[in-house]
TORZADO-696204 format. One line per field, with one value per residue (C-alpha): residue number from 1; residue in three letters; x, y, z. Coordinates in Angstrom, 2 decimals. Layout:
TORZADO-696204
seq	(NUM	...)
type	(ALA	...)
x	(X	...)
y	(Y	...)
z	(Z	...)
end
This chain:
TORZADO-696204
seq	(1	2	3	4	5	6	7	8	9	10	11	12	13	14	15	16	17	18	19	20	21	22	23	24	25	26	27	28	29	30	31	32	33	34	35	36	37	38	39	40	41	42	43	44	45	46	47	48	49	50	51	52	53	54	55	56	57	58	59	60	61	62	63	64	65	66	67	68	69	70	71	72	73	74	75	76	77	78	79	80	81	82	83	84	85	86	87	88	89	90	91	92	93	94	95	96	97	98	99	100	101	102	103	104	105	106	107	108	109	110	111	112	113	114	115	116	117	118	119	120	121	122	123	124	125	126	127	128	129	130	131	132	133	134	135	136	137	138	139	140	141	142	143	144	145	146	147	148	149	150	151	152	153	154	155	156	157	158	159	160	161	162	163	164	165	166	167	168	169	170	171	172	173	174	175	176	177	178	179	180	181	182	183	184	185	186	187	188	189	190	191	192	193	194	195	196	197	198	199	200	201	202	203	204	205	206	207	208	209	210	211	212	213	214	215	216	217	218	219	220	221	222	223	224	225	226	227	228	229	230	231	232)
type	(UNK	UNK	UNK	UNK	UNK	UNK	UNK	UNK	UNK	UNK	UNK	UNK	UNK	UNK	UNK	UNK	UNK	UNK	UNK	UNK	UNK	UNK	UNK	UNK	UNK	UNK	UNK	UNK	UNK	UNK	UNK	UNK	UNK	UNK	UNK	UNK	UNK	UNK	UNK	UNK	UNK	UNK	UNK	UNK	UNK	UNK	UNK	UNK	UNK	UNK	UNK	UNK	UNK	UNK	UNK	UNK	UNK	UNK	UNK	UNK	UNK	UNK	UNK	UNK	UNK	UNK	UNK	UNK	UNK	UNK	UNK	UNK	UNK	UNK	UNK	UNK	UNK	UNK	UNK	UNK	UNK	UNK	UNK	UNK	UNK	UNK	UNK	UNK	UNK	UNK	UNK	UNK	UNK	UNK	UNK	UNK	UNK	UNK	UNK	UNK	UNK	UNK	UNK	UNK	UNK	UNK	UNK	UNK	UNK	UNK	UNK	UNK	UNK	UNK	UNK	UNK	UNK	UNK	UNK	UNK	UNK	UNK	UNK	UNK	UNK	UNK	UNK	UNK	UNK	UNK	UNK	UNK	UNK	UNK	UNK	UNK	UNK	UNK	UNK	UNK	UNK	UNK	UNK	UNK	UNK	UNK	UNK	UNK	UNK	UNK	UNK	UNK	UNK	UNK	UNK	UNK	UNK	UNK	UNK	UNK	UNK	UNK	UNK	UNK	UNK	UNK	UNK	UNK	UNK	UNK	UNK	UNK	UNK	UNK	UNK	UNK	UNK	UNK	UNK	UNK	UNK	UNK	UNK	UNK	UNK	UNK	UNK	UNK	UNK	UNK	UNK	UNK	UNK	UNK	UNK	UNK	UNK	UNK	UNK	UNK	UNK	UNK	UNK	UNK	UNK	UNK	UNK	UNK	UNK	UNK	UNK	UNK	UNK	UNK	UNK	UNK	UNK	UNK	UNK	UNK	UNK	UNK	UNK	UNK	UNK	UNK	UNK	UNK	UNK	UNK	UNK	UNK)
x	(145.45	143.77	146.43	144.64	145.06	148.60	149.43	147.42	149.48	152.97	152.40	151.34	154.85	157.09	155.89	153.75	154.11	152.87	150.36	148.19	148.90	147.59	147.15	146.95	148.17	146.75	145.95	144.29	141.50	140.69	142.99	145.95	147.36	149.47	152.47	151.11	152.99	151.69	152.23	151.97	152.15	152.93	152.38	154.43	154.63	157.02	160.72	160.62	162.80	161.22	162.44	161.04	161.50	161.03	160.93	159.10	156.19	153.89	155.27	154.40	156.95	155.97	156.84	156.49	156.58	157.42	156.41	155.32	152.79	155.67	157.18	153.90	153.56	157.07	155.90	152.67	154.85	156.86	154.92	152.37	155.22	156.13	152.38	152.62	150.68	151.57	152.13	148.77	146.78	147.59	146.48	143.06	142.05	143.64	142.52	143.15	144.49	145.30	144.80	144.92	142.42	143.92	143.53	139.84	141.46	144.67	142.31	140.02	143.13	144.68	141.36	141.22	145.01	143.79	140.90	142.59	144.95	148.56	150.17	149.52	151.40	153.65	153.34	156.76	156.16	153.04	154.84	157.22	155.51	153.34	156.86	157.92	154.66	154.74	158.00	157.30	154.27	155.75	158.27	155.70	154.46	157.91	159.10	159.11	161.14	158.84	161.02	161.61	157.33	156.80	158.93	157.52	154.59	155.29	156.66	153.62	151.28	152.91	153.25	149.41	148.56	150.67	149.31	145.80	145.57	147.70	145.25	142.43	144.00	144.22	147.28	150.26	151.21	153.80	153.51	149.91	148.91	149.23	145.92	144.32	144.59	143.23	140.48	139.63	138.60	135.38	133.41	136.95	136.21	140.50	141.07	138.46	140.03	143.44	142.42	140.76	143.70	146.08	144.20	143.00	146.45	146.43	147.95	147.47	149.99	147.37	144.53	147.19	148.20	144.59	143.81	147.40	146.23	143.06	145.20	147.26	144.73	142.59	146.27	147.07	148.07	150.68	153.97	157.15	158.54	159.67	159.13	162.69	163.86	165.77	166.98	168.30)
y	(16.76	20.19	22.23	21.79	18.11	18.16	21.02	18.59	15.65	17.56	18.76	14.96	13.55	16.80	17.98	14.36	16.25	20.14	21.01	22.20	23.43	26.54	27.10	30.57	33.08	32.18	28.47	28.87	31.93	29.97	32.06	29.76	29.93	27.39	28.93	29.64	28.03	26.77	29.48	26.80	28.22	25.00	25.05	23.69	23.83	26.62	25.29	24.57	26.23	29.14	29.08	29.43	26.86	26.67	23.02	21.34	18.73	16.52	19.14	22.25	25.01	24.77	27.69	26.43	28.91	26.95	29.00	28.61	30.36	32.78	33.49	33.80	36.87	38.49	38.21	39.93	42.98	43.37	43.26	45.31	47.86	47.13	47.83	44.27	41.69	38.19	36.03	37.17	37.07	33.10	32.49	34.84	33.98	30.45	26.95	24.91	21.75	19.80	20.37	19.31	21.43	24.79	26.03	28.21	30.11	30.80	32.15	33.62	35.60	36.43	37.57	40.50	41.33	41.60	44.08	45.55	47.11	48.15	50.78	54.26	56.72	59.25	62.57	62.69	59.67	60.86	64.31	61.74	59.99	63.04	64.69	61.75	61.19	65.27	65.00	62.15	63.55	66.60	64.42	62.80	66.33	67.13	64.29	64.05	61.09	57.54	55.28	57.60	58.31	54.64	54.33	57.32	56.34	53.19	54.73	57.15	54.15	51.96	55.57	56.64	53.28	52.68	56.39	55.51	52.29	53.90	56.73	53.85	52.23	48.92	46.79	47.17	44.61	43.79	42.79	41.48	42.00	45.48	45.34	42.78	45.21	47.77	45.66	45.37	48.56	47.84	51.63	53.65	55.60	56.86	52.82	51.61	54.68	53.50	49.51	50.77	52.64	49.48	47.41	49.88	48.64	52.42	53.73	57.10	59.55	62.52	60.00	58.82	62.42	62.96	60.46	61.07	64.58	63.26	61.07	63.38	66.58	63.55	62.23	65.82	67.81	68.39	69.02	70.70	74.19	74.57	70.93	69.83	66.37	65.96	68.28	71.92)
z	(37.59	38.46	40.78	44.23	43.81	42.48	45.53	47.78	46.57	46.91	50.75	51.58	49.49	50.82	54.32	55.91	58.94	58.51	60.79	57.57	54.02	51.93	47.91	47.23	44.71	40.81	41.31	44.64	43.64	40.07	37.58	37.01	33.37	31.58	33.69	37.02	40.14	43.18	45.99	49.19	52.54	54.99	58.64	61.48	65.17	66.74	66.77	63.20	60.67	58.30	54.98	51.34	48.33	44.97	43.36	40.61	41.22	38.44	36.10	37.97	39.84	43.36	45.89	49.35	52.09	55.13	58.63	61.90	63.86	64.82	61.45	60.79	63.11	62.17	58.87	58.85	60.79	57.80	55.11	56.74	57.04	53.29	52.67	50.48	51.80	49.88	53.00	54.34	50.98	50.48	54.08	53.67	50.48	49.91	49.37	52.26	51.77	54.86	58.32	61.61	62.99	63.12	59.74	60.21	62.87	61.18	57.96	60.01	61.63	58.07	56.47	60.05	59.00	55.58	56.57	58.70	55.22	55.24	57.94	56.97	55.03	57.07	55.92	54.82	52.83	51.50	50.43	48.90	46.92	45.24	44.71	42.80	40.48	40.11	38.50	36.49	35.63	34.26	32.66	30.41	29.42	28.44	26.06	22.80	22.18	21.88	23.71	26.87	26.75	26.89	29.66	31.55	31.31	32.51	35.76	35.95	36.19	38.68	40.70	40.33	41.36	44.38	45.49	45.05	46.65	49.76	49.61	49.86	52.54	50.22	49.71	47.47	44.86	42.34	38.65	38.00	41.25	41.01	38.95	41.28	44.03	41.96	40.83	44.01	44.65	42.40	43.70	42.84	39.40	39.54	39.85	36.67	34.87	35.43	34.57	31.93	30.56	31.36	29.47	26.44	24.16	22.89	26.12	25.45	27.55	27.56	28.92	31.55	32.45	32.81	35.00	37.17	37.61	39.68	41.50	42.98	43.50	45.37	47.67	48.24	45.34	42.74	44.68	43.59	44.16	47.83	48.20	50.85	51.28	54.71	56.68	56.09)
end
């Protein structure tokens, strides 16, 4: 069975009585591999309890993310704070499965929130965050030894591209999704530069420095001397 009808099938054996039931994540936008879950976001009036699951269906992991329309809420607070929308992406962009009639709305709803991007950086975070990839940065000039520059430059990249996409006003993400949420910033030449170096297999450090270098002259500069964390 494909994994909409196997999600499908799980809500209507699991939760008879959700309110209405979302696929999202890899199996719900088309891009499921051999070892994708099914990210399920179930619906039920207020009053119910909120909790997440992980289980195994037909063969596949299932994560079902039980909510209400009030967890729903408190949810899209925090991760809009976090800056990491993975609640709100399954509702926007997921397939629906059942419903009793509220589902549109509640997409419609998520897809604004989506829009709408994460909550700003402070300028102390900013300064924060250029601070950290200017001293990694520098670190990856200064090393000599192959294991340490592989793992610099694995920090630079998750850095550059957390600092662009908050510099875009787009959403954070972890793990693979880090490159989906640079991928969807299709006009950006700093994010095809930095796919394009992900995805190269050479991974050259100079190429990477290059590219970092952008990134932070376009979030607000290299940032070190007479840089103060806290107060004094």
């Amino acid at each position: 069975m494909d994994p909409v009808s196997v999600a499908r099938a799980f809500v209507h054996h699991a939760h008879p009585g959700a309110e209405l039931s979302i696929l999202g994540g890899s199996a719900g936008t088309g891009k499921a591999t051999a070892n994708s879950d099914l990210d399920i976001v179930i619906l039920y009036p207020n009053g119910h309890s909120n909790y997440a699951e992980t289980t195994r269906y037909q063969g596949w992991v299932v994560e079902a993310f039980v909510h209400t329309p009030d967890s729903i809420s408190f949810w899209y607070e925090k991760e809009r704070a976090a800056r990491c929308a993975v609640l709100g992406d399954i509702v926007a962009q997921g397939v629906l499965l059942t419903d009793q009639g509220a589902g549109e709305a509640l997409q419609d709803s998520a897809r604004r929130y989506m829009e709408k991007g994460p909550e700003p950086l402070s300028e102390t975070e900013r300064g924060i965050r250029l601070y950290g990839l200017s001293n990694s940065l520098d670190d990856l000039h200064g090393s000599t030894d192959p294991a340490e520059k592989f793992a610099i430059s694995a920090d630079v990249f998750s850095q550059a591209v957390e600092l662009l996409l908050l510099h875009e006003n787009a959403w954070l993400g972890n793990g693979k999704w880090m490159v989906r949420r640079l991928d969807q910033l299709p006009q950006n030449q700093l994010a095809r530069q930095l796919l394009a170096w992900a995805g190269s297999g050479q991974h050259d450090e100079l190429a990477l420095a290059r590219i970092t270098s952008e990134v932070l002259r376009q979030a607000g500069g290299y940032v070190m001397e007479g840089f103060v964390r806290g107060s004094r």
